[in-house]
C-alpha positions in Angstrom: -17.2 -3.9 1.4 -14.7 -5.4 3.3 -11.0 -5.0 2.2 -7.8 -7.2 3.5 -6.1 -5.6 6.2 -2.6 -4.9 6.5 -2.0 -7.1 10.2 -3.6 -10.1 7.5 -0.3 -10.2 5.8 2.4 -8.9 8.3 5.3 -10.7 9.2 4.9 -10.3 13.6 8.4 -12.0 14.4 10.0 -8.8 13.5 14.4 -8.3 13.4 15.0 -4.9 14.8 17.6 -3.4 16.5 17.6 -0.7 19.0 19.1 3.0 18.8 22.6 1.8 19.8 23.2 -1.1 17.7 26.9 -1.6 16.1 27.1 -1.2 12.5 28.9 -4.3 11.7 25.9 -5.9 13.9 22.9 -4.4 12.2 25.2 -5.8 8.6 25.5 -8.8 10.1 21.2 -9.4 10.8 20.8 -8.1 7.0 22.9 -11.0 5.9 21.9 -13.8 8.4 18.0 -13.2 8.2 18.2 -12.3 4.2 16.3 -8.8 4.5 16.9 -5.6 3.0 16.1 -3.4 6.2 14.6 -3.3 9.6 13.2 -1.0 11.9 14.7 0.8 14.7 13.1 0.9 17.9 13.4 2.4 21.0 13.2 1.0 24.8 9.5 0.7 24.8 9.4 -0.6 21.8 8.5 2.4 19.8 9.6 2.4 16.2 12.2 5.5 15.7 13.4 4.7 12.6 14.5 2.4 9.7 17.7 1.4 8.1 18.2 -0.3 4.7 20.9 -1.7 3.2 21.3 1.8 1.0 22.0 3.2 4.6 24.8 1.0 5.0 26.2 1.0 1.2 26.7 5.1 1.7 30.1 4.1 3.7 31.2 2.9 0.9 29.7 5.2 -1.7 31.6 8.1 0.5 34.5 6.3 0.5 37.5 8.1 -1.6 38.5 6.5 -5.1 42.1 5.4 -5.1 42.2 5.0 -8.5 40.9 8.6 -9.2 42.3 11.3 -10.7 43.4 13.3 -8.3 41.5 17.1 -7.9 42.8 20.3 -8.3 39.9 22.2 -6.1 37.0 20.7 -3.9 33.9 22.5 -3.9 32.3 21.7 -0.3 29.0 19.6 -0.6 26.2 22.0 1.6 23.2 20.1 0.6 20.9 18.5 2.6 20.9 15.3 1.0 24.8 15.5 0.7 25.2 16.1 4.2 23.2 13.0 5.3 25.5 10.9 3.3 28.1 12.2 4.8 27.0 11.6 8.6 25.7 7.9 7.3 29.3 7.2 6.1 30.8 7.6 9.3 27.4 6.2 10.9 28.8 3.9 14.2 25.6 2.8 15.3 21.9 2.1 13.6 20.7 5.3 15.6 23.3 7.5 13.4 22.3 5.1 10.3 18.9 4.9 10.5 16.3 7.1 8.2 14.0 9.7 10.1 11.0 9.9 10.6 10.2 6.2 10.1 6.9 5.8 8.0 4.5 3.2 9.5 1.5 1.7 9.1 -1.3 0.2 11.3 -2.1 -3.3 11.1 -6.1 -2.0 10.6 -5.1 -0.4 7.4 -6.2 -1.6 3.8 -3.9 -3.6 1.9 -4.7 -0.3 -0.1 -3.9 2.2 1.8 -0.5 0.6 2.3 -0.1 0.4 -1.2 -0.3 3.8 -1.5 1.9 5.2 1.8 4.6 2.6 -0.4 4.6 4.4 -3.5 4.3 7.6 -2.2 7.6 7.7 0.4 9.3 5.2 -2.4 10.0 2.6 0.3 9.8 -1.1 0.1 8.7 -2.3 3.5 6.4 -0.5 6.2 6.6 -1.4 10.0 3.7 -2.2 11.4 2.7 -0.1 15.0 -0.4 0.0 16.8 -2.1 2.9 18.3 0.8 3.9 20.6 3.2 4.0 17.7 4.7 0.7 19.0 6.0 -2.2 16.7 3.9 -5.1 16.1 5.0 -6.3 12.9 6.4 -5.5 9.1 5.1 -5.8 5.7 6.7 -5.4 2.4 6.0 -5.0 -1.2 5.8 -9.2 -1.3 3.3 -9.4 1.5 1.0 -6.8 -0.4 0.9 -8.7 -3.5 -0.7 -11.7 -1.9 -3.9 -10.2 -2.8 -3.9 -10.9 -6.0 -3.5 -14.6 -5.3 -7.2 -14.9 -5.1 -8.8 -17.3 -6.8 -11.2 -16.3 -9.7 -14.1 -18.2 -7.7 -13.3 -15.7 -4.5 -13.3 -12.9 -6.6 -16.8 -13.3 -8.0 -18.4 -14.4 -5.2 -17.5 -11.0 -3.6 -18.1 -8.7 -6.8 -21.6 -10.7 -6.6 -22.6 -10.7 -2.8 -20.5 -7.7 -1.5 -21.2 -5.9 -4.8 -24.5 -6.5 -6.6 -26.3 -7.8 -3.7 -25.3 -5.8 -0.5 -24.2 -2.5 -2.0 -26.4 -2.0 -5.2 -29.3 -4.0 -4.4 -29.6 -6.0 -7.0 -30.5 -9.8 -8.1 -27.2 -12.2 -7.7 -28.5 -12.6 -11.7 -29.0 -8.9 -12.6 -25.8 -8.7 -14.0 -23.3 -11.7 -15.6 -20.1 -11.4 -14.1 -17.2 -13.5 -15.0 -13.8 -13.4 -13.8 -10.7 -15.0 -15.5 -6.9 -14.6 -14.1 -8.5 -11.2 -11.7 -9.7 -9.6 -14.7 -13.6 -9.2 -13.9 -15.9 -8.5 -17.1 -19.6 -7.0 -16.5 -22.7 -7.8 -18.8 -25.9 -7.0 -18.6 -28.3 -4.2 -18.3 -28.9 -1.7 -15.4 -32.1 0.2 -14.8 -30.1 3.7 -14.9 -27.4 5.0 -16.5 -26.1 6.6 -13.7 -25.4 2.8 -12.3 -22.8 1.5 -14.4 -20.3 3.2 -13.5 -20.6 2.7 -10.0 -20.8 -0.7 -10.7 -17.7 -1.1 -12.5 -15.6 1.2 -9.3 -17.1 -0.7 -6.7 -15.7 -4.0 -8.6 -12.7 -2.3 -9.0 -11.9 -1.8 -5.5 -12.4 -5.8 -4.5 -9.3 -7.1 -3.5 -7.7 -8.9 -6.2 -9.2 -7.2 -9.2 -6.7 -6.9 -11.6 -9.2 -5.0 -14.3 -12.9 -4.8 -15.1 -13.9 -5.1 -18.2 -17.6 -3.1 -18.9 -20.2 -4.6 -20.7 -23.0 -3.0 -19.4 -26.0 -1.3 -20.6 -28.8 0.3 -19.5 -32.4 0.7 -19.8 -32.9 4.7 -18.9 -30.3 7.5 -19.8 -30.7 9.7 -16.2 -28.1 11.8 -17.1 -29.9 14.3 -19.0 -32.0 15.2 -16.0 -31.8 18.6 -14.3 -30.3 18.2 -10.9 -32.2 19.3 -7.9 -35.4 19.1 -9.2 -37.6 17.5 -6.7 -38.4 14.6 -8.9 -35.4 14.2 -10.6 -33.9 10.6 -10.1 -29.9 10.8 -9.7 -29.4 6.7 -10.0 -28.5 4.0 -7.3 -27.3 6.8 -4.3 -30.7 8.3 -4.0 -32.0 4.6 -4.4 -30.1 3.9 -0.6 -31.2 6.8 1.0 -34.9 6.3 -0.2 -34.5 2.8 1.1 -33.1 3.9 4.6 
């Protein structure tokens, strides 16, 4: 199955500024180009790091309260965490603002995969490096959710060709697919049990499926039989590999 890639919906005029950017400089790109970070790169390009505007804010986050109560002790801050604020709010330059490591992303990845590196690391954007960790574009949350502005139509013609015909093997009218606002539904009735359900993943995995709604039936329950017997039938994988 083919999947959008990640270079499919990058931005490749990329702001960035290099190690030794002014602060008030690297503020002053956030406002003019109306973004909420950009990478940092180095002088072959190389992507070093990333600042957002949470890197800048902690100058002012540090910043002491006139207003507050004055304290009768001060317990130093020794935390990781606590320290990097610290450096940050008296940051000069987008080399002593900047996160570290930077995480990337290559434009061959899946829309997917990106996805995932997002939620995982909690960031909103992703620069975009090729095999030589140097910058060729950004993507953020924003570009990622162009996927699901499919149409309906797109969608079933893949779930049909890419899905039923290519990867199961099946008639484009084995199974009844309908798609309405990305939410796919299945109906019909498979030879195997053992079938549906990879049916129903691989549609999940089409770009721009919102759901998938199973309606499907089948015609012999396979999951009773005794694996590894040498004519046991294990559904549609076996099916491939016979057919190799």
């Amino acid at each position: 199955m083919k999947h959008s890639k990640v270079g499919s919906v990058m931005t490749a005029e990329v702001v960035r500024v290099g190690y030794g950017t002014p602060f008030k400089e690297v503020a002053g790109l956030l406002h003019q180009h109306r973004i909420s970070g950009l990478p940092v790169v180095d002088t072959d390009e190389k992507v070093v790091g990333v600042i957002s505007e949470t890197d800048l804010l902690a100058r002012q986050a540090e910043a002491e309260d006139p207003y507050a109560p004055p304290r009768r002790f001060h317990l130093p801050r020794v935390q990781a965490s606590a320290r990097r604020r610290q450096a940050k709010a008296k940051a000069r330059t987008a080399g002593q603002l900047m996160s570290r490591p930077a995480i990337t992303v290559h434009a061959d990845a899946t829309i997917a995969q990106a996805a995932r590196t997002m939620a995982v690391h909690g960031v909103e954007r992703l620069p975009v490096v090729d095999d030589e960790a140097r910058l060729v574009g950004i993507v953020t949350r924003r570009d990622l959710l162009q996927i699901f502005l499919r149409s309906d139509r797109e969608i079933h013609r893949e779930v049909v060709e890419e899905v039923l015909v290519r990867a199961l093997w099946l008639s484009p009218r084995a199974v009844d697919v309908s798609v309405h606002d990305g939410v796919v539904t299945l109906a019909g009735r498979l030879e195997r049990r053992s079938e549906l359900p990879v049916a129903v993943h691989m549609a999940q995995q089409v770009d721009g499926v919102v759901a998938v709604v199973d309606k499907l039936d089948f015609r012999f329950d396979d999951s009773r039989l005794e694996h590894g017997g040498d004519h046991a039938m294990h559904g549609v994988a076996d099916d491939w590999l016979r057919k190799l």
